[in-house]
C-alpha positions in Angstrom: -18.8 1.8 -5.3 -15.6 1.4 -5.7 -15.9 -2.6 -6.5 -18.7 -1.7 -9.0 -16.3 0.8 -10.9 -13.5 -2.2 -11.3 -16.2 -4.4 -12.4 -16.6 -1.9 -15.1 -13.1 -1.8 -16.2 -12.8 -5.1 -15.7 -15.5 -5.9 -18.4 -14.4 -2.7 -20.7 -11.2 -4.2 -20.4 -12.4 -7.6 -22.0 -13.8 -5.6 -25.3 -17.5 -6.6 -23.2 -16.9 -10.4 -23.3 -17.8 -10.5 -19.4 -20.7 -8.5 -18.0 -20.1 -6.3 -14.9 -23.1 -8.2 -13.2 -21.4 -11.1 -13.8 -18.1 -10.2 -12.7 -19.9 -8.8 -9.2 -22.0 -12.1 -9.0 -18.7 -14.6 -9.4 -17.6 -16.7 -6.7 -14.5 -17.6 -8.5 -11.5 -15.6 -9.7 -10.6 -13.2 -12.5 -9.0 -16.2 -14.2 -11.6 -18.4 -13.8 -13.8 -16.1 -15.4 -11.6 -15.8 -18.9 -9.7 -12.9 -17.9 -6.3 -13.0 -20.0 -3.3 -11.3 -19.7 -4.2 -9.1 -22.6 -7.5 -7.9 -20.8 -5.4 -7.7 -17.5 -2.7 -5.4 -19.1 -5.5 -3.4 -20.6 -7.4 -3.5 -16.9 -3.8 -2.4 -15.1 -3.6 0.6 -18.1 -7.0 2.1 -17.5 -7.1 1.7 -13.4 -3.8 3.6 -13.5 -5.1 5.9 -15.7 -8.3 6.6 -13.6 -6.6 6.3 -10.3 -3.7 7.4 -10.5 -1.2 5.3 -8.8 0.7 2.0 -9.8 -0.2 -1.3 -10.0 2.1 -4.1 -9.9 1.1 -6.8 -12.6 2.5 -9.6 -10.8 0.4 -8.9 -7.7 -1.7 -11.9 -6.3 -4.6 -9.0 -5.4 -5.4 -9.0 -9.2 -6.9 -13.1 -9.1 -10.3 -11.5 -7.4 -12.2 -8.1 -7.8 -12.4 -8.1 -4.3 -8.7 -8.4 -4.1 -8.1 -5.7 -6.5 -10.5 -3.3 -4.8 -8.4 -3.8 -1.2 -5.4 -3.2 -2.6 -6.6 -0.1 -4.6 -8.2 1.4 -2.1 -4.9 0.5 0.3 -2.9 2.6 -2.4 -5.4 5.5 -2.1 -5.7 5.6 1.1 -1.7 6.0 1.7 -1.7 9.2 -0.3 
């Protein structure tokens, strides 16, 4: 669910330019997909916002979704 939800922001993030059932489908990174730094800044503001915890925008986590949603959910779980 929680993979699904970042897929989401991921794709709000991107003003719609990447679909969430691509983003689930890729085999490749973020980056590799056409996520810019814009769209991850905006990503980074609206997880935070949601979640309710930091997120560190020079992580390596944030080159997959899969990534993203370990080290989320590693942050959540520590609460």
């Amino acid at each position: 669910m929680l993979r699904e939800r970042l897929a989401e922001l991921v794709s709000q993030a991107s003003d719609g330019e990447l679909a969430v059932a691509d983003i689930l489908a890729a085999d490749s990174g973020l980056p590799a997909l056409g996520v810019t730094s814009l769209t991850y800044l905006r990503l980074i503001d609206a997880i935070e916002s949601e979640f309710g915890c930091d997120i560190d925008l020079d992580g390596p986590f944030l080159d997959t979704l899969d990534g993203l949603a370990d080290h989320l959910t590693r942050q959540l779980d520590g609460r």
